[in-house]
N, CA, C and O atoms as CSV, one atom per row, in Angstrom:
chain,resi,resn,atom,element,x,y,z
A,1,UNK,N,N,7.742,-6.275,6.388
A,1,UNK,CA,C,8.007,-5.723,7.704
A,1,UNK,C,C,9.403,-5.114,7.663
A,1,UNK,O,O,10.454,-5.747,7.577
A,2,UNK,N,N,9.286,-4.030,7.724
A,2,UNK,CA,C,10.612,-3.524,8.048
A,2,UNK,C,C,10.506,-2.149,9.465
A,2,UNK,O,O,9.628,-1.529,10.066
A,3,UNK,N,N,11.853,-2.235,9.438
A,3,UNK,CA,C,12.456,-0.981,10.834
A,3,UNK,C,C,11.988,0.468,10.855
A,3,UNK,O,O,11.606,1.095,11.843
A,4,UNK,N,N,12.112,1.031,9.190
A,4,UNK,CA,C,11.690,2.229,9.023
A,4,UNK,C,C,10.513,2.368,7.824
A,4,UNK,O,O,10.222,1.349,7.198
A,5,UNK,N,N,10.081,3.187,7.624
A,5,UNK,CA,C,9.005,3.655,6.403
A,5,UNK,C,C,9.464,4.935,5.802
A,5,UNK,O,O,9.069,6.081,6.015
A,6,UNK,N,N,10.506,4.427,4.901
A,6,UNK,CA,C,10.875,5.849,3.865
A,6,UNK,C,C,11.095,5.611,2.964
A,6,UNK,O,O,10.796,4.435,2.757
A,7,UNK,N,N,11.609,6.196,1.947
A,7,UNK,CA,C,11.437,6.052,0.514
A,7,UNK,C,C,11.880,4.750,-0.400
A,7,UNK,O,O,11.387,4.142,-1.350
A,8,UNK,N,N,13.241,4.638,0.512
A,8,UNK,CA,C,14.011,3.201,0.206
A,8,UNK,C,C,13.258,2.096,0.053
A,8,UNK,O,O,13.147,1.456,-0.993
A,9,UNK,N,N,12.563,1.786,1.430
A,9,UNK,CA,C,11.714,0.677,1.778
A,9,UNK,C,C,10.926,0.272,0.569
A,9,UNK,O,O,10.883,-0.808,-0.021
A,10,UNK,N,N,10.209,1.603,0.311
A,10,UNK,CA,C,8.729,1.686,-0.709
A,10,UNK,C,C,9.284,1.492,-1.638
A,10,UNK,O,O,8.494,0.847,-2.326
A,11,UNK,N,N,10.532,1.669,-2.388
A,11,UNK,CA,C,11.122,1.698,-3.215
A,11,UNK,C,C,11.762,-0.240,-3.381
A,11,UNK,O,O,12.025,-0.785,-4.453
A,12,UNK,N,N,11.813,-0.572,-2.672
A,12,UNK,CA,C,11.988,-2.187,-2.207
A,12,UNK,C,C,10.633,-2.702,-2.432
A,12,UNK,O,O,10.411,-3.381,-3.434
A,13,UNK,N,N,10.041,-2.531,-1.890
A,13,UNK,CA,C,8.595,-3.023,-2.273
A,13,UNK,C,C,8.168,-3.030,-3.483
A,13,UNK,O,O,7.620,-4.061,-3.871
A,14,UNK,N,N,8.278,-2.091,-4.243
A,14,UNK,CA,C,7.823,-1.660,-5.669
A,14,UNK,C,C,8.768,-2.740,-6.607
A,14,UNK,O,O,8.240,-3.318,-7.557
A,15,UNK,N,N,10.232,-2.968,-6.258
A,15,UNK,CA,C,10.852,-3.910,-6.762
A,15,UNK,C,C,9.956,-5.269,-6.584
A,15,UNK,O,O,9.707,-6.125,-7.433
A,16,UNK,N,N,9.652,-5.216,-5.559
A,16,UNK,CA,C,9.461,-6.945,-5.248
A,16,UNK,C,C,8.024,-6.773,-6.471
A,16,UNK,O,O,7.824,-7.661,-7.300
A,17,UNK,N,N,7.305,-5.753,-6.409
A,17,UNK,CA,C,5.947,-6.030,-7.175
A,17,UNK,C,C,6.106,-6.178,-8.799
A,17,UNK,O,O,5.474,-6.823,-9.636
A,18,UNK,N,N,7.411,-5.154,-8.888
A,18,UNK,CA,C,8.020,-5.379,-10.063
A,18,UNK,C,C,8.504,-6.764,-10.685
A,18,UNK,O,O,8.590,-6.945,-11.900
A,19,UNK,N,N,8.854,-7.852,-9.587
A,19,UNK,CA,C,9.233,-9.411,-9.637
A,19,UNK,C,C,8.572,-10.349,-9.680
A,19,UNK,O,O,8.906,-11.533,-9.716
A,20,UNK,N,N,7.068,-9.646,-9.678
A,20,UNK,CA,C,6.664,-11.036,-9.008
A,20,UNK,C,C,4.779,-11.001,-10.166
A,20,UNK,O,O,3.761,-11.688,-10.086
A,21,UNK,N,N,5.197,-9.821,-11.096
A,21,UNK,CA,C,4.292,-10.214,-12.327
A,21,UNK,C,C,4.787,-9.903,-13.618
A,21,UNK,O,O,5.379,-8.873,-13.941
A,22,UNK,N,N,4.414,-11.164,-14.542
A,22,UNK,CA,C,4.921,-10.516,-15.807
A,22,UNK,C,C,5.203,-9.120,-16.264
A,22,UNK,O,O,4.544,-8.141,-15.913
A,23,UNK,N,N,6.444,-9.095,-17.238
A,23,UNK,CA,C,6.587,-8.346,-17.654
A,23,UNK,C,C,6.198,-7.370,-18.203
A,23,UNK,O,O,6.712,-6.258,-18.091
A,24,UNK,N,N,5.143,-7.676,-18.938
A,24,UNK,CA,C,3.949,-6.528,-19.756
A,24,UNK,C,C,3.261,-5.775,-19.351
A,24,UNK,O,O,2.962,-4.692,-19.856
A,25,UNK,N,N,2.798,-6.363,-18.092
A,25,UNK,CA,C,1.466,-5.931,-17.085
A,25,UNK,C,C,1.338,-4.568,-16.483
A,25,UNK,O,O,2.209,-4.438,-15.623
A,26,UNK,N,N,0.736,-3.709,-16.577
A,26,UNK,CA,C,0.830,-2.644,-15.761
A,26,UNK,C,C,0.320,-2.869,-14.644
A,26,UNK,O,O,-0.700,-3.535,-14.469
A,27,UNK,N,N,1.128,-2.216,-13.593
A,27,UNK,CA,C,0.628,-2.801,-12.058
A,27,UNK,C,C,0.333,-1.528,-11.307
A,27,UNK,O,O,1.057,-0.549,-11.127
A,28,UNK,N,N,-1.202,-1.833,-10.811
A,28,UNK,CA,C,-2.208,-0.181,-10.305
A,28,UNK,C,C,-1.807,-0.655,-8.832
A,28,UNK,O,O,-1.317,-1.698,-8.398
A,29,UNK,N,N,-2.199,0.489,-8.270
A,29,UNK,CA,C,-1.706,0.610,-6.688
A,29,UNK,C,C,-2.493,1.775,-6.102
A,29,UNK,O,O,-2.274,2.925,-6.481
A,30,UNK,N,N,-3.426,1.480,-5.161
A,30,UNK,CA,C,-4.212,2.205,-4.717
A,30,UNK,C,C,-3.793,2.650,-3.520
A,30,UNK,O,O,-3.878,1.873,-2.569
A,31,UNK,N,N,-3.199,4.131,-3.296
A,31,UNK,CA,C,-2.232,4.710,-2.353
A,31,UNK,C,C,-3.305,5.706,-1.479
A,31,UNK,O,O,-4.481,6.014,-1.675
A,32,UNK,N,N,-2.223,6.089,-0.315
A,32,UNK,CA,C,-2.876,7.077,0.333
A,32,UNK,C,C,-1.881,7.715,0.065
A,32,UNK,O,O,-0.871,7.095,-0.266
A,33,UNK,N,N,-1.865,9.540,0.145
A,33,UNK,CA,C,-0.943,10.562,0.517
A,33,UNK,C,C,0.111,10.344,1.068
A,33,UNK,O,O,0.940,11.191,0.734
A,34,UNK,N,N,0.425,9.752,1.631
A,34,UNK,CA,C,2.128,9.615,2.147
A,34,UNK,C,C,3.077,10.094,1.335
A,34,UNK,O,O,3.097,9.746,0.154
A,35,UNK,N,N,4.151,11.101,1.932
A,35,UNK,CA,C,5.061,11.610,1.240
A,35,UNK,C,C,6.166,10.559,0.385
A,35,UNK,O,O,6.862,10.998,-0.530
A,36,UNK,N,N,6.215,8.986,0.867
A,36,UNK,CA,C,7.174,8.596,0.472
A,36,UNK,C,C,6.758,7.711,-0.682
A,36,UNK,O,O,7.562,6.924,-1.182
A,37,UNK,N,N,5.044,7.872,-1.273
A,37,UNK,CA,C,4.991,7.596,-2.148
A,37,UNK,C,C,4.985,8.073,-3.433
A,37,UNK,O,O,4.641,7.630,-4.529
A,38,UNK,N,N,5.599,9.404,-2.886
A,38,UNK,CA,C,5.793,10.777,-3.893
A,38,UNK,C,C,7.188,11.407,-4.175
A,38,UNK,O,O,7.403,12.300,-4.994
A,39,UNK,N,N,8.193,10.741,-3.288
A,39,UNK,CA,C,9.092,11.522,-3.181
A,39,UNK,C,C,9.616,11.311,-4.495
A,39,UNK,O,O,9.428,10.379,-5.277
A,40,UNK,N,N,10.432,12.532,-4.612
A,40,UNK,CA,C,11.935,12.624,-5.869
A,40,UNK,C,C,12.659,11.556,-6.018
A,40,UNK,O,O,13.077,11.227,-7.128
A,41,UNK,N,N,12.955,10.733,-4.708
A,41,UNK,CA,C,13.146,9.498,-4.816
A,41,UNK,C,C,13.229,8.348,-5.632
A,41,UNK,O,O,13.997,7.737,-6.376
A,42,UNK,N,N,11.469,8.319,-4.898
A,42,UNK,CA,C,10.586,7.137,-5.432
A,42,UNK,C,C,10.529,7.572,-7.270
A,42,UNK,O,O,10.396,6.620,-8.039
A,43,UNK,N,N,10.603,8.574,-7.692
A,43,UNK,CA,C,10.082,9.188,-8.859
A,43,UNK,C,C,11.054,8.808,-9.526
A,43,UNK,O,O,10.757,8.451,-10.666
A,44,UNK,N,N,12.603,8.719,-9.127
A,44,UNK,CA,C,13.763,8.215,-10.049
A,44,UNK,C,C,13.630,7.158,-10.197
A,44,UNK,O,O,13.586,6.636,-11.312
A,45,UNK,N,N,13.512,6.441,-8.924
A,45,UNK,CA,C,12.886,4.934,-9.548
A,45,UNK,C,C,12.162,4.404,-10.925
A,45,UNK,O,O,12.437,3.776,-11.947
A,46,UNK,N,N,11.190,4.984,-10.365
A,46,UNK,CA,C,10.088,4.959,-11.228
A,46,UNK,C,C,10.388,5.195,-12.855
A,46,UNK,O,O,10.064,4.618,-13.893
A,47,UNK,N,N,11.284,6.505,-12.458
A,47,UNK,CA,C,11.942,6.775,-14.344
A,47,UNK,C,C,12.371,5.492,-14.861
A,47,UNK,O,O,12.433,5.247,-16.066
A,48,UNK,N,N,12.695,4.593,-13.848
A,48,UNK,CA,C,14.022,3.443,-14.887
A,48,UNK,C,C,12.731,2.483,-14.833
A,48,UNK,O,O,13.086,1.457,-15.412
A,49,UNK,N,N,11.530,2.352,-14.449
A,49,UNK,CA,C,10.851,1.477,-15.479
A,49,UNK,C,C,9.357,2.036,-15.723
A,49,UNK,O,O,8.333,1.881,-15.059
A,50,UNK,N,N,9.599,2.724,-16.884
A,50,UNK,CA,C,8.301,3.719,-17.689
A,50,UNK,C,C,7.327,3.009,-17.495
A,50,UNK,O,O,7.503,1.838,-17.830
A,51,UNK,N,N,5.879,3.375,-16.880
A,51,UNK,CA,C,5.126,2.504,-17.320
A,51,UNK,C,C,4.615,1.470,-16.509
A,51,UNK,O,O,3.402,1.336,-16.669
A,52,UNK,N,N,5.053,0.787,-15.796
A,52,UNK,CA,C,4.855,-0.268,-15.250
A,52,UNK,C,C,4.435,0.016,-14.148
A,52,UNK,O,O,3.875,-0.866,-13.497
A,53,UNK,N,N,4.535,0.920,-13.783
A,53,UNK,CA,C,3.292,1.568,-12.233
A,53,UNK,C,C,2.536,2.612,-12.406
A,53,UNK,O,O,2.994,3.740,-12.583
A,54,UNK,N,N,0.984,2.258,-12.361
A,54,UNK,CA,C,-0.001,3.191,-12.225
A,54,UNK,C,C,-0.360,4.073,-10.723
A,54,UNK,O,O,-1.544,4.290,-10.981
A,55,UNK,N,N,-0.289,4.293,-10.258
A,55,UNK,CA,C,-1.291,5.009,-8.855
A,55,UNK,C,C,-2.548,5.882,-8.777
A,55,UNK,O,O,-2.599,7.011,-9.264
A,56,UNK,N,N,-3.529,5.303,-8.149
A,56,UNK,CA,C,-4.586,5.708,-7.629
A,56,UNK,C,C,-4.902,6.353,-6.533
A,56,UNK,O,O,-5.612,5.738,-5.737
A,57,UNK,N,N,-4.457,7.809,-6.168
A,57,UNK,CA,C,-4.392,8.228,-4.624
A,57,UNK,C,C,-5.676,8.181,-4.001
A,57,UNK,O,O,-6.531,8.447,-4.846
A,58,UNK,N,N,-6.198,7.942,-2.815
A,58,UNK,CA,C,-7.314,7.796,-2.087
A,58,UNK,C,C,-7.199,9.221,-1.939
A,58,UNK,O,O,-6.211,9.919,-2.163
A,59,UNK,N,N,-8.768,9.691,-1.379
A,59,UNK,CA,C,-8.663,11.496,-1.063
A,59,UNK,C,C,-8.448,11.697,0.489
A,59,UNK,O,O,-8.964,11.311,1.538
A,60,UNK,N,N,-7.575,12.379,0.140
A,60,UNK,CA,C,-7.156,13.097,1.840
A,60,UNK,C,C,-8.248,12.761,2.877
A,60,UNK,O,O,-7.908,12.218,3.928
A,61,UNK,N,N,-9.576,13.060,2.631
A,61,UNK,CA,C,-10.514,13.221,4.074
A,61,UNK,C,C,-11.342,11.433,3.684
A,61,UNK,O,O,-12.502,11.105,3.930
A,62,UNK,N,N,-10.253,10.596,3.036
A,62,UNK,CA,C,-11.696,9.080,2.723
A,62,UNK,C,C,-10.604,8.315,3.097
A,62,UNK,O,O,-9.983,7.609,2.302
A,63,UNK,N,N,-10.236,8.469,4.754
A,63,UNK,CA,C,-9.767,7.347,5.071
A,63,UNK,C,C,-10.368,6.224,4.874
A,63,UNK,O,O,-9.603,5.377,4.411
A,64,UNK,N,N,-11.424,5.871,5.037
A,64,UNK,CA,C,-12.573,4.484,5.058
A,64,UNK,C,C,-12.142,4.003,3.826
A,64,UNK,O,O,-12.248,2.777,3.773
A,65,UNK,N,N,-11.667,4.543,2.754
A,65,UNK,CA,C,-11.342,3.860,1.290
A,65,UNK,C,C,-9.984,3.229,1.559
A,65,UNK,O,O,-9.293,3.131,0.544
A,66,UNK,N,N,-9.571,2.889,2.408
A,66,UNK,CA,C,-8.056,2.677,2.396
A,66,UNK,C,C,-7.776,1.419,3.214
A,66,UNK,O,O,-7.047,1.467,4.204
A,67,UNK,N,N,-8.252,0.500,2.873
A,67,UNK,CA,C,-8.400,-1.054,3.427
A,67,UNK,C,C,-7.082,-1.724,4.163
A,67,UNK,O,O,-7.083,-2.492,5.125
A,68,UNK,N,N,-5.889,-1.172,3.377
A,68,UNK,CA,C,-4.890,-1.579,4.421
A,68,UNK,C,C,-4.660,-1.343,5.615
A,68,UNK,O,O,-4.104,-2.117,6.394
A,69,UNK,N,N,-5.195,0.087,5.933
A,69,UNK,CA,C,-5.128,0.648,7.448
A,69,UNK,C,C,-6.686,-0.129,7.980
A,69,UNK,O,O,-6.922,-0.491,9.133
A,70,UNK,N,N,-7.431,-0.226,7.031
A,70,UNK,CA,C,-8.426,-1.345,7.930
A,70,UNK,C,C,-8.066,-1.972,8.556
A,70,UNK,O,O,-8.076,-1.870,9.783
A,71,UNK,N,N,-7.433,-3.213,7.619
A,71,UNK,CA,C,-6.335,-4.797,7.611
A,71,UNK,C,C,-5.881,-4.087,9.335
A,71,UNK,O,O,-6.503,-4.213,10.390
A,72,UNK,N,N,-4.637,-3.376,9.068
A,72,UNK,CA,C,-3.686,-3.228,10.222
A,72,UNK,C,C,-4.680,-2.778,11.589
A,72,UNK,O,O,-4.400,-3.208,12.708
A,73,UNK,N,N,-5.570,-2.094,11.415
A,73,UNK,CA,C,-6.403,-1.602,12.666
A,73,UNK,C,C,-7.092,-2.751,12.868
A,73,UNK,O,O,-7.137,-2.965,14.079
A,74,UNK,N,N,-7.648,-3.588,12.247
A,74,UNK,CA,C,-8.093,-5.431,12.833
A,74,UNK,C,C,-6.848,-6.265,12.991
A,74,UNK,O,O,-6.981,-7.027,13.949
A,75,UNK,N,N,-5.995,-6.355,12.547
A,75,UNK,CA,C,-4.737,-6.945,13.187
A,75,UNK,C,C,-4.166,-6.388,14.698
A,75,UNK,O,O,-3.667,-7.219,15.457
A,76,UNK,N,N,-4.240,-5.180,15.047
A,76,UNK,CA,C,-4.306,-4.857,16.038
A,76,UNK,C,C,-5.228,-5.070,16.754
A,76,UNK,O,O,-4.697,-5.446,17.799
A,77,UNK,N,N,-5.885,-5.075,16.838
A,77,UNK,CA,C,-7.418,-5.843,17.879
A,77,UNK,C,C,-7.213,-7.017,17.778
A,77,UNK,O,O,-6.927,-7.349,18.928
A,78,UNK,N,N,-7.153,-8.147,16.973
A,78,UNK,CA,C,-7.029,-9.386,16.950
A,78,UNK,C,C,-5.666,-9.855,17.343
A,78,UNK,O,O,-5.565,-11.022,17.723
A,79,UNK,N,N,-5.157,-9.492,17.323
A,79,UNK,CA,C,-3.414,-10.125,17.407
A,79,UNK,C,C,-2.476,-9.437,18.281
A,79,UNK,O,O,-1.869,-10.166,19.065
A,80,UNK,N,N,-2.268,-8.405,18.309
A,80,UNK,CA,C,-1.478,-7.412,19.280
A,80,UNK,C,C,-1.594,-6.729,20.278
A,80,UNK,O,O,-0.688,-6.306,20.996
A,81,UNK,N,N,-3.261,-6.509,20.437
A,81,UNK,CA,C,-3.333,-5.987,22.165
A,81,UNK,C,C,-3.303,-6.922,22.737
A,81,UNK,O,O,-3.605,-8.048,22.340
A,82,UNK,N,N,-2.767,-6.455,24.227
A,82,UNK,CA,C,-2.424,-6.863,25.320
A,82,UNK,C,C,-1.113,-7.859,25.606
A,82,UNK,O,O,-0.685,-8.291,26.676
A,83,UNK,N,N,-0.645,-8.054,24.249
A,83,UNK,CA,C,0.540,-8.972,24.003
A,83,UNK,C,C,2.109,-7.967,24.768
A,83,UNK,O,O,2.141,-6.753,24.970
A,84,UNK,N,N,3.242,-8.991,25.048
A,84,UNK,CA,C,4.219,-8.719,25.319
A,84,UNK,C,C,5.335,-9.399,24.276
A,84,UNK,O,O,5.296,-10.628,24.223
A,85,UNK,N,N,6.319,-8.730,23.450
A,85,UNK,CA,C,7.005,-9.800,22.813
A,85,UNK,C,C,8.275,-9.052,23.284
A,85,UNK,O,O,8.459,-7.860,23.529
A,86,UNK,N,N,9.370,-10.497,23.350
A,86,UNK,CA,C,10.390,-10.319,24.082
A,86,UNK,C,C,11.678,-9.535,23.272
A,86,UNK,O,O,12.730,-9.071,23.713
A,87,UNK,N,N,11.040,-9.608,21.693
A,87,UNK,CA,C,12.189,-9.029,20.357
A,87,UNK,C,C,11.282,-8.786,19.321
A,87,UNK,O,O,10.227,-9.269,18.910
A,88,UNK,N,N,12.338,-7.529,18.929
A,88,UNK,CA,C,11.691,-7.348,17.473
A,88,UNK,C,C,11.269,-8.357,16.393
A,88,UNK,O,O,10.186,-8.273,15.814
A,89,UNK,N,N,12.300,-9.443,16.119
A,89,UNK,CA,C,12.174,-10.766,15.812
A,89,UNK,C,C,11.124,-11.619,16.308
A,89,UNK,O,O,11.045,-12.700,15.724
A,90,UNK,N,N,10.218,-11.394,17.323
A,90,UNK,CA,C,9.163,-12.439,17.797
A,90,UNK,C,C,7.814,-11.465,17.358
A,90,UNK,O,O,6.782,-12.088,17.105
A,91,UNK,N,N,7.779,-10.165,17.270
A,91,UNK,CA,C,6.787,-9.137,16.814
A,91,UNK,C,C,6.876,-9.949,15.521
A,91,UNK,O,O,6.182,-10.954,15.372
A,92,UNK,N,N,7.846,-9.458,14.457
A,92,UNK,CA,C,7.808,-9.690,13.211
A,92,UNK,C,C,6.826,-11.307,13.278
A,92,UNK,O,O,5.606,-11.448,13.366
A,93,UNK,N,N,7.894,-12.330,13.198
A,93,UNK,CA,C,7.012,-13.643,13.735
A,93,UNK,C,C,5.737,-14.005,13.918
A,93,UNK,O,O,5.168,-14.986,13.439
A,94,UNK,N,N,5.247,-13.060,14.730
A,94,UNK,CA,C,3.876,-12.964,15.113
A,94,UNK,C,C,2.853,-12.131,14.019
A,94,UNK,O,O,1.740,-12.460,13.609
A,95,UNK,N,N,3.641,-10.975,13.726
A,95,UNK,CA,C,3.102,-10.730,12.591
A,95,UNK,C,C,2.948,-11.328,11.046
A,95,UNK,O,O,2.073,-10.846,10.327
A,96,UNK,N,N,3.593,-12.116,10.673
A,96,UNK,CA,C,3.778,-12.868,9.683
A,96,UNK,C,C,3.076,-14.510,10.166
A,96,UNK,O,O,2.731,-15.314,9.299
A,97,UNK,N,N,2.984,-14.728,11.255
A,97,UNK,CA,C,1.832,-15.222,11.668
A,97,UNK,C,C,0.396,-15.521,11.622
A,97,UNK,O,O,-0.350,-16.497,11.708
A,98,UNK,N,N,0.327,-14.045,11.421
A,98,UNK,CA,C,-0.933,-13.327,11.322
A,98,UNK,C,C,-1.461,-13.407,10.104
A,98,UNK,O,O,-2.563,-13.800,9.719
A,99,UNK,N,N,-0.459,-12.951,9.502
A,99,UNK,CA,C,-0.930,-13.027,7.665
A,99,UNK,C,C,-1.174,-14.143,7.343
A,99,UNK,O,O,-2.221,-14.298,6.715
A,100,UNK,N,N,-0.242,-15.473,7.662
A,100,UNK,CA,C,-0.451,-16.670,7.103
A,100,UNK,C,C,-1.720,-17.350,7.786
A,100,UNK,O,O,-2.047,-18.396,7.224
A,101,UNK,N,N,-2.451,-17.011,8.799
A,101,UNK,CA,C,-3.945,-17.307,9.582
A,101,UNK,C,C,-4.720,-16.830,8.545
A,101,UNK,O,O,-5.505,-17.574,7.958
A,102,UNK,N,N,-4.546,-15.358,8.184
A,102,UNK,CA,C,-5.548,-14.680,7.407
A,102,UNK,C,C,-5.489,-15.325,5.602
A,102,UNK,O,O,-6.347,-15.405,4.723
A,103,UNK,N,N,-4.321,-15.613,5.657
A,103,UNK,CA,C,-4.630,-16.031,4.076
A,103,UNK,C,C,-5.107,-17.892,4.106
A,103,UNK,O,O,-5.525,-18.551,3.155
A,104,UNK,N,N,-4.945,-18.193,5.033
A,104,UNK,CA,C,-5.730,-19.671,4.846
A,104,UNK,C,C,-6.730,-19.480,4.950
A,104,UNK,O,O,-7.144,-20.563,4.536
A,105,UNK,N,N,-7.811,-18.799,5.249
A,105,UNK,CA,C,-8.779,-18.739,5.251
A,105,UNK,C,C,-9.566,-17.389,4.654
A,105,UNK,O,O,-10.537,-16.952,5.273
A,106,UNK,N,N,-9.163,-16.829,3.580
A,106,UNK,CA,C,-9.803,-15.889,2.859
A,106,UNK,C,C,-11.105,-15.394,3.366
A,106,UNK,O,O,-11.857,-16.249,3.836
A,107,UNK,N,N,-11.539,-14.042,3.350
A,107,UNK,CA,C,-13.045,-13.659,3.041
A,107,UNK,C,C,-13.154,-13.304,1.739
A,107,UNK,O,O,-12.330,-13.348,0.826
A,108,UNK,N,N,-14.191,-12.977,1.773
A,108,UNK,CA,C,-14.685,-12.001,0.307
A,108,UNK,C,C,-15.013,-11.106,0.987
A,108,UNK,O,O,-15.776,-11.213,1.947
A,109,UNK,N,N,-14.329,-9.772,0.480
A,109,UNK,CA,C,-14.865,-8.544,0.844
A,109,UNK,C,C,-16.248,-8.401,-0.122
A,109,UNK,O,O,-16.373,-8.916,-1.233
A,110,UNK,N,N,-17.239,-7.584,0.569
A,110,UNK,CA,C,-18.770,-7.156,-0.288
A,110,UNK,C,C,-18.531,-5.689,0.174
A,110,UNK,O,O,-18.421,-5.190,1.293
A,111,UNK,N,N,-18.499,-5.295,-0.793
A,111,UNK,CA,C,-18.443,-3.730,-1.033
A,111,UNK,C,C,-19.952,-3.118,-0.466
A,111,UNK,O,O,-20.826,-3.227,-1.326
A,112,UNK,N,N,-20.340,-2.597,0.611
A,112,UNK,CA,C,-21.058,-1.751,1.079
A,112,UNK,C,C,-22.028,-0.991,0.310
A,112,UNK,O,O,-23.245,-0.998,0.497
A,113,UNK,N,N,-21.390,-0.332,-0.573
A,113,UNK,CA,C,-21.859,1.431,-0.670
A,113,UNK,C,C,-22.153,1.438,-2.385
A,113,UNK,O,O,-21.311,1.191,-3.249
A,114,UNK,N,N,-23.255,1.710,-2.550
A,114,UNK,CA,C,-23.847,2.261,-4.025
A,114,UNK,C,C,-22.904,3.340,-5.050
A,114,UNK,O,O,-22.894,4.565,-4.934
A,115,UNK,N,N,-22.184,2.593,-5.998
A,115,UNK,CA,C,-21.408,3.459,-6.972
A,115,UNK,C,C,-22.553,5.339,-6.797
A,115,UNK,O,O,-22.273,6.497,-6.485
A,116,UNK,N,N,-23.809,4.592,-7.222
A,116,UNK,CA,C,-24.982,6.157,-7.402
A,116,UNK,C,C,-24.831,6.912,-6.252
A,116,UNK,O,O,-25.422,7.992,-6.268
A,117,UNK,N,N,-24.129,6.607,-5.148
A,117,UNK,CA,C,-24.057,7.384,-3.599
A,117,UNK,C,C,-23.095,8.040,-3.202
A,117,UNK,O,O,-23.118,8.940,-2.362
A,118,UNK,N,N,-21.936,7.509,-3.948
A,118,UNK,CA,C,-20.935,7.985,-3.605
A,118,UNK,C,C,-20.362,9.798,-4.749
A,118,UNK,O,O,-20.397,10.149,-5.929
A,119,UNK,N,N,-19.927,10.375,-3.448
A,119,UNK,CA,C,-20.077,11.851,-4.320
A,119,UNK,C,C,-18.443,11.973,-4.910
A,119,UNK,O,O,-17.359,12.164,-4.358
A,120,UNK,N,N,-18.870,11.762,-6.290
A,120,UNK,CA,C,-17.654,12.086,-7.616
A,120,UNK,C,C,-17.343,13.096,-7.768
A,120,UNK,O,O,-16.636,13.323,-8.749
A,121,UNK,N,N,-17.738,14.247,-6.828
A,121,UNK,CA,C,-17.165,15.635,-6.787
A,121,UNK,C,C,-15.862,15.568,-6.735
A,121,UNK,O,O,-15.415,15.685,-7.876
A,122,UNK,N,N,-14.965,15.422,-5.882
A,122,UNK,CA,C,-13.452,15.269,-6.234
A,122,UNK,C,C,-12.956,14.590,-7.420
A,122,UNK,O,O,-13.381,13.722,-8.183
A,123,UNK,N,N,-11.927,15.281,-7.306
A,123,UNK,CA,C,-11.985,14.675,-8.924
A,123,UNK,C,C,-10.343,13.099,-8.607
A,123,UNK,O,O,-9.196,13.400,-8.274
A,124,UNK,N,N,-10.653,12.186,-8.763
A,124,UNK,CA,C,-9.913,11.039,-8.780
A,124,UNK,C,C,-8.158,11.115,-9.230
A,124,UNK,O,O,-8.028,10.871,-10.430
A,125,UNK,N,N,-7.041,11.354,-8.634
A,125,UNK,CA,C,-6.057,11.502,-9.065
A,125,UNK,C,C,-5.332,10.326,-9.335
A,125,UNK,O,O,-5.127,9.469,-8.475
A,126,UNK,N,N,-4.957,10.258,-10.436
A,126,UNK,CA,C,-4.265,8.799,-11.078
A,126,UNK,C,C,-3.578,9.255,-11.802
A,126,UNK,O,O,-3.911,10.057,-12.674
A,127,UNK,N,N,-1.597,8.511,-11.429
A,127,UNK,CA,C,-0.529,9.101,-11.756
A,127,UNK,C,C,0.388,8.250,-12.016
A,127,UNK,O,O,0.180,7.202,-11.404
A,128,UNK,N,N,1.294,8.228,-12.636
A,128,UNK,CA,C,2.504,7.609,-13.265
A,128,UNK,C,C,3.429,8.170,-12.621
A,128,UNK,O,O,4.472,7.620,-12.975
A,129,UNK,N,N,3.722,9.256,-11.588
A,129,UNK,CA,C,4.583,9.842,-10.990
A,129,UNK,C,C,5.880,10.005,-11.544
A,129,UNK,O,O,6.827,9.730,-10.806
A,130,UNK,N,N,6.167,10.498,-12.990
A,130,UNK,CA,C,7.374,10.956,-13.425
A,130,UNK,C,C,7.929,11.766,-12.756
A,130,UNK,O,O,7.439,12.395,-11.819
A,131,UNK,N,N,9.456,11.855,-13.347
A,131,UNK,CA,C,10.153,12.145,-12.528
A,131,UNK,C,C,10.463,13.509,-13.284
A,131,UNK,O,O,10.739,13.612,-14.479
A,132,UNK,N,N,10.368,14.478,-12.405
A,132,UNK,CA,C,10.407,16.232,-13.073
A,132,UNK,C,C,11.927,16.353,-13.604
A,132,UNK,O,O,12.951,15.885,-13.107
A,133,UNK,N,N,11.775,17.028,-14.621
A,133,UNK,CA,C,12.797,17.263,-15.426
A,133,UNK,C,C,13.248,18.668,-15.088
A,133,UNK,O,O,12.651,19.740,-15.000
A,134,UNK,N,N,14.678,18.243,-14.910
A,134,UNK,CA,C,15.394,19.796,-14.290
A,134,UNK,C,C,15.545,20.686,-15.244
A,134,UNK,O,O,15.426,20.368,-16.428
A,135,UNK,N,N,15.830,21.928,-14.849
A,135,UNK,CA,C,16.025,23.223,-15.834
A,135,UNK,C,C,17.412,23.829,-15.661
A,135,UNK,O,O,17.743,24.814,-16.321
């Protein structure tokens, strides 16, 4: 939870994912388009550890593939309408709340939809997001 959503943040995050699995491991990340998971930024980052982050962009028009904005659009129905909180600090709270409800009690997601159904016409973009080399 944080204040803003820009490059820094994502760039904080990517640390923490960077901390929190062995060393060897390549760690995939199934993104949507957002600029700040692209920026020049994020990409210097990325230079100082080769390798260790894959990305999988979802396609522009398949929101439905993108489970975190699921997550957050049922966290909002379940937890946050109609609520009043008196501080940013009691939102957060409540939100971290939320997570710790949802992880005591796990589902299993069941995947819907027939690999044979789904149309492989687009073609799947998966990137290491180096960082462009100046001229």
């Amino acid at each position: 939870v944080s204040e803003t959503h820009n490059s820094k943040d994502y760039i904080e995050f990517l640390k923490i994912l960077d901390s929190k699995y062995p060393e060897g491991d390549k760690i995939r990340i199934v993104l949507d388009n957002l600029k700040v998971h692209t920026s020049e930024e994020t990409r210097k980052y990325l230079a100082t550890v080769p390798g260790r982050f894959e990305f999988v962009f979802t396609p522009k028009h398949g929101s439905w593939l993108n489970m975190v904005e699921g997550f957050f659009g049922k966290m909002t129905k379940q937890m946050l309408r109609g609520i009043r909180v008196k501080s940013k600090a009691e939102l957060v709270d409540r939100i971290y709340l939320y997570f710790a409800e949802v992880n005591a009690e796990p589902v299993v997601f069941h995947w819907k939809y027939n690999l044979d159904d789904i149309d492989v016409s687009e073609e799947i973009i998966v990137d290491t997001l180096l960082c462009k080399k100046s001229s």
